[in-house]
OpenMM code with the backbone's topology and positions (N, CA, C; nanometers):
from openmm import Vec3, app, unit

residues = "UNK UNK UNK UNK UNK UNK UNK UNK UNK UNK UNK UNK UNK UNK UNK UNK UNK UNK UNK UNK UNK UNK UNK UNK UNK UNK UNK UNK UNK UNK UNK UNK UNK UNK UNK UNK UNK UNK UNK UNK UNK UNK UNK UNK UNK UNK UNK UNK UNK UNK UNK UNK UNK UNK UNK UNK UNK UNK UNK UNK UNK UNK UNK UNK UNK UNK UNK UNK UNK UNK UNK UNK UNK UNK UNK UNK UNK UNK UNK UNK UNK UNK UNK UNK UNK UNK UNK UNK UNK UNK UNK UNK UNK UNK UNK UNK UNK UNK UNK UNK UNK UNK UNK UNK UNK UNK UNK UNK UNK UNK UNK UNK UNK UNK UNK UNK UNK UNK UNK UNK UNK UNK".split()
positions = [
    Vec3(5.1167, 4.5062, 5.1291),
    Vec3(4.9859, 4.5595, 5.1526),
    Vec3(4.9468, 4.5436, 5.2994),
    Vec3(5.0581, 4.4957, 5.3656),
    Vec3(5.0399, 4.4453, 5.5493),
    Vec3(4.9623, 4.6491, 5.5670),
    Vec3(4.8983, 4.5808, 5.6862),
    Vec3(4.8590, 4.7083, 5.8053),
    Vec3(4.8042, 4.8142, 5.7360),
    Vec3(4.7070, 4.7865, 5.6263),
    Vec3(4.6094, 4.8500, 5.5910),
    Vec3(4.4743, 4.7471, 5.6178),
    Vec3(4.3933, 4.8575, 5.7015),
    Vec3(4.2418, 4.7687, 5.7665),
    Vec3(4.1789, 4.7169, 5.5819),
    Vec3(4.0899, 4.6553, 5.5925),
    Vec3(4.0243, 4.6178, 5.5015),
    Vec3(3.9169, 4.6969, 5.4658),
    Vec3(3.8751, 4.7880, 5.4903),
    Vec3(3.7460, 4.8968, 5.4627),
    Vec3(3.9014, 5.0152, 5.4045),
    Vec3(3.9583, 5.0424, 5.4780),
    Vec3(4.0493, 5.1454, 5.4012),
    Vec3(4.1049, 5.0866, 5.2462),
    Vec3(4.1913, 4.9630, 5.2774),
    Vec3(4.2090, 4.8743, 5.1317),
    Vec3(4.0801, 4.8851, 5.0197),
    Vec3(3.9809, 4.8898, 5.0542),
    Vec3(3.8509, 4.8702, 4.9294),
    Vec3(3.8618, 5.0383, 4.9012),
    Vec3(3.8412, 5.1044, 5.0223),
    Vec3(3.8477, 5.2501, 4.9772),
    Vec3(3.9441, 5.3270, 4.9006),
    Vec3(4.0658, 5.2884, 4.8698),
    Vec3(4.1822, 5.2733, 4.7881),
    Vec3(4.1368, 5.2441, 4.6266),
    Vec3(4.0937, 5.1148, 4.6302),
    Vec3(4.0628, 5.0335, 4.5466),
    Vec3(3.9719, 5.1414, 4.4471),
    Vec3(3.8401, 5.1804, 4.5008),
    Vec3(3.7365, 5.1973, 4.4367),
    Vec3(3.8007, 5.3721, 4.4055),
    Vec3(3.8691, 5.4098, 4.5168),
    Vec3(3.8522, 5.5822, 4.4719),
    Vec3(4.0217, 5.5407, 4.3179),
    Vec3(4.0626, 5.4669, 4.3092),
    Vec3(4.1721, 5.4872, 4.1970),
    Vec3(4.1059, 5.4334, 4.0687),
    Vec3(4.0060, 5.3292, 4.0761),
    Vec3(3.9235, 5.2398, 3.9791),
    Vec3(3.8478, 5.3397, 3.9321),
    Vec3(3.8018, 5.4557, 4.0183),
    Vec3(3.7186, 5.5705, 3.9708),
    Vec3(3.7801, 5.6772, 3.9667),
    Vec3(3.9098, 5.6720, 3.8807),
    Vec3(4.0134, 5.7755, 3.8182),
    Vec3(4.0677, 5.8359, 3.9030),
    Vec3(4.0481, 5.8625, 4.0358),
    Vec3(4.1019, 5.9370, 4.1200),
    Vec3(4.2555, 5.9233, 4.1372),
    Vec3(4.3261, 6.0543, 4.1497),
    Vec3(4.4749, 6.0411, 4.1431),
    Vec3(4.4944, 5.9415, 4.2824),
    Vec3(4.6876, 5.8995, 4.2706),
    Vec3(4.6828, 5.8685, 4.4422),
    Vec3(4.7080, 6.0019, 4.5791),
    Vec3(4.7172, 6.0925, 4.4888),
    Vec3(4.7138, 6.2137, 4.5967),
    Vec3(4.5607, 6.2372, 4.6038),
    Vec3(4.4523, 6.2586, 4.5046),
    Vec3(4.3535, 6.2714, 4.5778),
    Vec3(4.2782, 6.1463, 4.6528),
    Vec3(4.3066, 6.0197, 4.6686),
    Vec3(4.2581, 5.8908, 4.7794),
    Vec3(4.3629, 5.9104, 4.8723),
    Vec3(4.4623, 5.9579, 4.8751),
    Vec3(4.5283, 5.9643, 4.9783),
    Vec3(4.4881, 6.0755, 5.0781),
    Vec3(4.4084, 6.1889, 5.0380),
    Vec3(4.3503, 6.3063, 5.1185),
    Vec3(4.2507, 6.2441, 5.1708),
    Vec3(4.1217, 6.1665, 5.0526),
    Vec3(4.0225, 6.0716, 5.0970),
    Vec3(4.0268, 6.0086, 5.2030),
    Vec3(4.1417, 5.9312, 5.1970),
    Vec3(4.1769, 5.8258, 5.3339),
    Vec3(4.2424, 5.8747, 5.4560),
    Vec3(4.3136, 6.0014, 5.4586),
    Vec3(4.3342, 6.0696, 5.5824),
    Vec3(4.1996, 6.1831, 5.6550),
    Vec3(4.1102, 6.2016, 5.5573),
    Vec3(3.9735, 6.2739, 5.6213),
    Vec3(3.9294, 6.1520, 5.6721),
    Vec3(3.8438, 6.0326, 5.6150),
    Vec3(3.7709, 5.9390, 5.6035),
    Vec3(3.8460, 5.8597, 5.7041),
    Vec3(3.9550, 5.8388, 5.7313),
    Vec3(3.9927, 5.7096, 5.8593),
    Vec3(4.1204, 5.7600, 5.9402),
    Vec3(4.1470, 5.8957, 5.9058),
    Vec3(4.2741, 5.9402, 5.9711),
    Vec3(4.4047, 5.8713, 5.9728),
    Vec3(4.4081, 5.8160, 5.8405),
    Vec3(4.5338, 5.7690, 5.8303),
    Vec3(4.6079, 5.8499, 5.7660),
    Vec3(4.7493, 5.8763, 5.6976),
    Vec3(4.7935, 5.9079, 5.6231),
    Vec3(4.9241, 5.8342, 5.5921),
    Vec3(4.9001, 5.8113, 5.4531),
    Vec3(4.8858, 5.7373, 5.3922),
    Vec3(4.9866, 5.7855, 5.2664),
    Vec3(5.1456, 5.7661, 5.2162),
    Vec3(5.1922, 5.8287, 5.0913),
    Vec3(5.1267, 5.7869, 4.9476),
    Vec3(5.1661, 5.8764, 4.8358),
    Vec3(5.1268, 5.8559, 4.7075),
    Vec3(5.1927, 5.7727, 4.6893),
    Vec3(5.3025, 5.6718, 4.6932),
    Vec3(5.3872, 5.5538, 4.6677),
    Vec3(5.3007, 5.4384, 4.7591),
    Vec3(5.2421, 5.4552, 4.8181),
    Vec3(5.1615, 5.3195, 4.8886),
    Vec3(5.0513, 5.3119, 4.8536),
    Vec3(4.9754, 5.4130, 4.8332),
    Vec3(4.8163, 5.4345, 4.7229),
    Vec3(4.8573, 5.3696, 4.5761),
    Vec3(4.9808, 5.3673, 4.5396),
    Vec3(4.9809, 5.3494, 4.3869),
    Vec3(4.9983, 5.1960, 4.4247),
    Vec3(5.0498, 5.1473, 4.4728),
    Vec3(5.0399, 5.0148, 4.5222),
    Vec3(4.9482, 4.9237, 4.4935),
    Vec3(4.8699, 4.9864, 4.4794),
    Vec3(4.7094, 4.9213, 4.5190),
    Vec3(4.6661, 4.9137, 4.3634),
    Vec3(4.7133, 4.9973, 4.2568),
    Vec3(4.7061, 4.9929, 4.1439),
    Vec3(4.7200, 4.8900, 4.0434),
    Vec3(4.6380, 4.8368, 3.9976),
    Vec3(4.6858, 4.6893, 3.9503),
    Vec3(4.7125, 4.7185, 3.7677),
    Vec3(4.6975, 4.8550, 3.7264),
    Vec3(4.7506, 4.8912, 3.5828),
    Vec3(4.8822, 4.9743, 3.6485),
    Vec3(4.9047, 4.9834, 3.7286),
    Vec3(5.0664, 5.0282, 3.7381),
    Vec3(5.1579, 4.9588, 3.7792),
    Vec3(5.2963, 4.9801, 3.7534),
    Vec3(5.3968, 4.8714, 3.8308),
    Vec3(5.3928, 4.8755, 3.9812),
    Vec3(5.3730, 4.9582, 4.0412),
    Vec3(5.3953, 4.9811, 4.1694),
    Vec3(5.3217, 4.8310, 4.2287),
    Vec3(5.1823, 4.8203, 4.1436),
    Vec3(5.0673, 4.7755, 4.2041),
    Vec3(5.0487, 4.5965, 4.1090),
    Vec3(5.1477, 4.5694, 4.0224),
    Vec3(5.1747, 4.4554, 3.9636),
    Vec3(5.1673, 4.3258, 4.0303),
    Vec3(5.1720, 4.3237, 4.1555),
    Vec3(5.1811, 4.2117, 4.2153),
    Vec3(5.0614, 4.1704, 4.3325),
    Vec3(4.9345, 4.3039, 4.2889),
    Vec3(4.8605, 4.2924, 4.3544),
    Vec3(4.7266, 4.1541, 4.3369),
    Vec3(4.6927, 4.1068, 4.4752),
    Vec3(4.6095, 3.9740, 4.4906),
    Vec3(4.5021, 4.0163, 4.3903),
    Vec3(4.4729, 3.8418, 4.3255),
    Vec3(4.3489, 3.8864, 4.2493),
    Vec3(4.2206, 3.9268, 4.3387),
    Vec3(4.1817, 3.8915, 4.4596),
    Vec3(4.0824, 3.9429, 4.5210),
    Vec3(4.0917, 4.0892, 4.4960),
    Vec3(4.2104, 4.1333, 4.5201),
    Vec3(4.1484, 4.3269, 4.5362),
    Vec3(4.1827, 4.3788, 4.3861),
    Vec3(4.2334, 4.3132, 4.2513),
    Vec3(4.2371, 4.3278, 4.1170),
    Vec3(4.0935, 4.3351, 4.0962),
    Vec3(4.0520, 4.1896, 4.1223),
    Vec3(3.8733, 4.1754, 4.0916),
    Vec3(3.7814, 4.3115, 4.1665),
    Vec3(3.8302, 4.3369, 4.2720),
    Vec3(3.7537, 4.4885, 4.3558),
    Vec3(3.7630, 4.6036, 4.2531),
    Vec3(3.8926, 4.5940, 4.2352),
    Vec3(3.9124, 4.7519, 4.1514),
    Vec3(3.8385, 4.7110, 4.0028),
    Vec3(3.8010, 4.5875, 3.9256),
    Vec3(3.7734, 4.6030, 3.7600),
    Vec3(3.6765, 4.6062, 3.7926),
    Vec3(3.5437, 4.5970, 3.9283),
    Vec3(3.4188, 4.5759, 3.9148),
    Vec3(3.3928, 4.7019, 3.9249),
    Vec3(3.4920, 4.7952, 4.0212),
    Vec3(3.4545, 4.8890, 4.0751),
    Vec3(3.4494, 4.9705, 3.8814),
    Vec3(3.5731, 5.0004, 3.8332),
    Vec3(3.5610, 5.0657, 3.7077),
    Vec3(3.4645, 5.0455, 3.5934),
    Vec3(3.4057, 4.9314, 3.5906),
    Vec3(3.3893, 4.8401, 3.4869),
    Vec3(3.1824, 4.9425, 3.5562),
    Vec3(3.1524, 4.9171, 3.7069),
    Vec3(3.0623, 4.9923, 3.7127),
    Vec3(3.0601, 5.1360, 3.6836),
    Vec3(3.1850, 5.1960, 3.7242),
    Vec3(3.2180, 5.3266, 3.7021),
    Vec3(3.1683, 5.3865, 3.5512),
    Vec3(3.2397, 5.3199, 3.4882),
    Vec3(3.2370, 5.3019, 3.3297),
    Vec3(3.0744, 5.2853, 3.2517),
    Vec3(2.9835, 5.1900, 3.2812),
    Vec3(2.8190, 5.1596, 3.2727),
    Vec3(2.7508, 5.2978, 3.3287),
    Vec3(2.8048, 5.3787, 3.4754),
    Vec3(2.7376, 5.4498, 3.5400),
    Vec3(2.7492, 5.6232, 3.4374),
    Vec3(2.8379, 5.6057, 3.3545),
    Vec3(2.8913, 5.7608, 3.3666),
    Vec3(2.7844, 5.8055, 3.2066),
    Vec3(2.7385, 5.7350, 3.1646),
    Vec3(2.6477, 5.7760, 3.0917),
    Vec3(2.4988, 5.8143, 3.1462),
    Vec3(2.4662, 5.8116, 3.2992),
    Vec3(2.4036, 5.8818, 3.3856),
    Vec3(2.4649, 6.0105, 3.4188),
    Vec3(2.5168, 6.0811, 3.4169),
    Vec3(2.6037, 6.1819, 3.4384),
    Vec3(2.5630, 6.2615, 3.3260),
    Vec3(2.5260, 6.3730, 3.3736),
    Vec3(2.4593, 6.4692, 3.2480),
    Vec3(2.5765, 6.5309, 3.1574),
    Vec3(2.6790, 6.5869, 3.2675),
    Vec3(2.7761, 6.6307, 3.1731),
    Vec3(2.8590, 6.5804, 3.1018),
    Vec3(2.8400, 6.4330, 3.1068),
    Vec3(2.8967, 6.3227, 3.0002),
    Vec3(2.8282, 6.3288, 2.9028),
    Vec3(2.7162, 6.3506, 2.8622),
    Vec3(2.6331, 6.3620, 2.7589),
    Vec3(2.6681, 6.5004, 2.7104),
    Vec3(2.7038, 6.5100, 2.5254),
    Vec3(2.7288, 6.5994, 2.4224),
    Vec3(2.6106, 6.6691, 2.4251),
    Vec3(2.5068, 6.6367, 2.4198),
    Vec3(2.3650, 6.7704, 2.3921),
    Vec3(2.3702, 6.8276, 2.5183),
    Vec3(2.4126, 6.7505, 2.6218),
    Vec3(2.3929, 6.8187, 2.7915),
    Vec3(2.5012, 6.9847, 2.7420),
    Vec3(2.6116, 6.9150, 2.7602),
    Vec3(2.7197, 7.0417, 2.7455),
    Vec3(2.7278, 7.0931, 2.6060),
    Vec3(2.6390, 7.0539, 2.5349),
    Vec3(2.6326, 7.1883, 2.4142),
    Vec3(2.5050, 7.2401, 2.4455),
    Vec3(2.4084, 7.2147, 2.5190),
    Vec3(2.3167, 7.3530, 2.5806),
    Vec3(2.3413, 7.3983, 2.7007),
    Vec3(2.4226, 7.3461, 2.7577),
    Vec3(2.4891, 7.4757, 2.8740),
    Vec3(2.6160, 7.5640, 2.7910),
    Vec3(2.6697, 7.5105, 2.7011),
    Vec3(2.7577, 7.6285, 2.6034),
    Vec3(2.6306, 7.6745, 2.5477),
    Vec3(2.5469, 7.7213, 2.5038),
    Vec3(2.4803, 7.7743, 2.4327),
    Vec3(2.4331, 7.8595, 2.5516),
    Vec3(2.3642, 7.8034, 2.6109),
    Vec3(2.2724, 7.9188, 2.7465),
    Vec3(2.4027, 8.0181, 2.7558),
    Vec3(2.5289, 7.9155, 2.8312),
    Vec3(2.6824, 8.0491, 2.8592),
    Vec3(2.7087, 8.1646, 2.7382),
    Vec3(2.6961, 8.1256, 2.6118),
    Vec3(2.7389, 8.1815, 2.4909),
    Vec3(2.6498, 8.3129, 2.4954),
    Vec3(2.4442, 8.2741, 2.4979),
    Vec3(2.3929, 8.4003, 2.5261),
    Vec3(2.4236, 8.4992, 2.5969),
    Vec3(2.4329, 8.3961, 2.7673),
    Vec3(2.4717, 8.5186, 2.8571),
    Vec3(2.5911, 8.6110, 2.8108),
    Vec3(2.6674, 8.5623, 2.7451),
    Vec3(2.8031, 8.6158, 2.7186),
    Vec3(2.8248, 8.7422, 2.6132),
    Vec3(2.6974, 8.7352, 2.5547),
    Vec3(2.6843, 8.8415, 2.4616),
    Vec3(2.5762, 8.9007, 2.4996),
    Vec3(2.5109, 8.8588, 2.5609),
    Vec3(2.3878, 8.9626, 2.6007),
    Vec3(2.4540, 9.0650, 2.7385),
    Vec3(2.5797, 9.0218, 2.8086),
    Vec3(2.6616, 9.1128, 2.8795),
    Vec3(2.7990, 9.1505, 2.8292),
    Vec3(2.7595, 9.1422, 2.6677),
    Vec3(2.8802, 9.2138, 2.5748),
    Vec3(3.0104, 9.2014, 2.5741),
    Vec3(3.0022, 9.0687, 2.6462),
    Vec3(3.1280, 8.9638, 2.6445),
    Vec3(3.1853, 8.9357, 2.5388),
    Vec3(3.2286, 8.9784, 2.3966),
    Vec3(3.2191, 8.8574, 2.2817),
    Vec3(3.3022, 8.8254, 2.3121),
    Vec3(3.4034, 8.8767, 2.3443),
    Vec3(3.5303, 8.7456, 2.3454),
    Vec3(3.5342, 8.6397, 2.3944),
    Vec3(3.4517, 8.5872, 2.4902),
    Vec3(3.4011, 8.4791, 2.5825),
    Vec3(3.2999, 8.4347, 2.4772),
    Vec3(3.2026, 8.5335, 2.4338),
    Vec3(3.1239, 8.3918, 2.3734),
    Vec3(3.1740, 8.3800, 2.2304),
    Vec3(3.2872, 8.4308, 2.1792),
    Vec3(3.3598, 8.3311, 2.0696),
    Vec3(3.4123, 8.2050, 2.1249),
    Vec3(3.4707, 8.2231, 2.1897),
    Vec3(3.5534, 8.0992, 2.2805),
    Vec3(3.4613, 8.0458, 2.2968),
    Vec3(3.3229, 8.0358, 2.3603),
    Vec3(3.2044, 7.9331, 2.3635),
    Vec3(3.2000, 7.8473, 2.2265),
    Vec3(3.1686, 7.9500, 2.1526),
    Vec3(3.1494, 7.8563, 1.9898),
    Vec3(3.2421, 7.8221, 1.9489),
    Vec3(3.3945, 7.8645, 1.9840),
    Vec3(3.4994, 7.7539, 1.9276),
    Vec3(3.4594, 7.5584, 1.9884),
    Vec3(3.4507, 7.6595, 2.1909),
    Vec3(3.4299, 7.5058, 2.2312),
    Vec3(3.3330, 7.3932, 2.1554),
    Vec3(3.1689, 7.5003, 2.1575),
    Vec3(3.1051, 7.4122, 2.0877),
    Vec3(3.1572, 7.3635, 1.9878),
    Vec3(3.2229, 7.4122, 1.8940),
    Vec3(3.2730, 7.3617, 1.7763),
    Vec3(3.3425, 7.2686, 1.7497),
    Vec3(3.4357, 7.2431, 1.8303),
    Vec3(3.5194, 7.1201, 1.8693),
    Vec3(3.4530, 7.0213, 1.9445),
    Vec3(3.3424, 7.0406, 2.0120),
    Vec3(3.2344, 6.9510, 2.0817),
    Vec3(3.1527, 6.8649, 1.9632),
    Vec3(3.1640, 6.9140, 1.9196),
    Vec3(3.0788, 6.8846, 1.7850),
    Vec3(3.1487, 6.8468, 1.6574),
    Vec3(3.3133, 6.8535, 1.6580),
    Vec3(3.4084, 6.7710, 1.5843),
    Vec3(3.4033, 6.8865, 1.4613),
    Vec3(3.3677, 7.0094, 1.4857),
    Vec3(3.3304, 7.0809, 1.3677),
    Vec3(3.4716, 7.1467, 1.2973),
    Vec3(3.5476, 7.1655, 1.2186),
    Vec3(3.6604, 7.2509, 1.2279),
    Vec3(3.6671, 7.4018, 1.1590),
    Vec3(3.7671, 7.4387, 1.2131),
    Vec3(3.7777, 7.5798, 1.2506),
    Vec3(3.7831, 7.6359, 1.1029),
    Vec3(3.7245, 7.7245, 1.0101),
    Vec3(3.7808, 7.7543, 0.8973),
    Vec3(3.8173, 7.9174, 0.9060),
    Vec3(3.9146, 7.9094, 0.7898),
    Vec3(3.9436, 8.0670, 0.8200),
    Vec3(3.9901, 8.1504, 0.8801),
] * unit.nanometer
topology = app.Topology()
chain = topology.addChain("A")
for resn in residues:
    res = topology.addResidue(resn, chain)
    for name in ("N", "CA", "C"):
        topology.addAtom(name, app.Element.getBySymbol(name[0]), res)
């Protein structure tokens, strides 16, 4: 983990703890500090992968706080919420037939349907 600054190391940390692939923190960290940086040295930093198995508990403890907030936060997130995205399928579904789309707004009500655990009959 030599010759990575310590603001880039946390920035690693938090963008993989918050699902991010290591190709997308690795784009992160070459906009953000002009490094660049391979997907084999980002995974590193991973403390649920092997690459990243032998990583210090200081930056283990960085990445579970970081997820563990990630995780508490995402039920703020509208489109994490089921009524959120079954009334934006519904608003899409109108538009979709009111511009004589049906085939789009069947596919809406399948989605809803499976949003809603409903199954398909028939």
């Amino acid at each position: 983990m030599a010759n990575i600054p310590t603001a880039v190391a946390i920035h690693i940390l938090q963008g993989l703890a918050c699902f991010d692939t290591p190709e997308q923190v690795a784009a992160s960290v070459k906009v953000n500090f002009g490094l660049v940086l391979t997907r084999q040295r980002i995974e590193a930093w991973h403390p649920e992968r092997r690459a990243g198995a032998k990583l210090g508990a200081h930056w283990r403890e960085i990445f579970y706080e970081t997820r563990a907030r990630l995780l508490a936060e995402v039920e703020n997130i509208p489109i994490a919420c089921r009524s959120y995205r079954l009334k934006v399928l519904d608003r899409v579904a109108h538009q979709a037939e009111a511009m004589g789309n049906i085939a789009l707004a069947m596919q809406i009500l399948e989605q809803a349907a499976r949003e809603v655990g409903a199954e398909q009959t028939g």
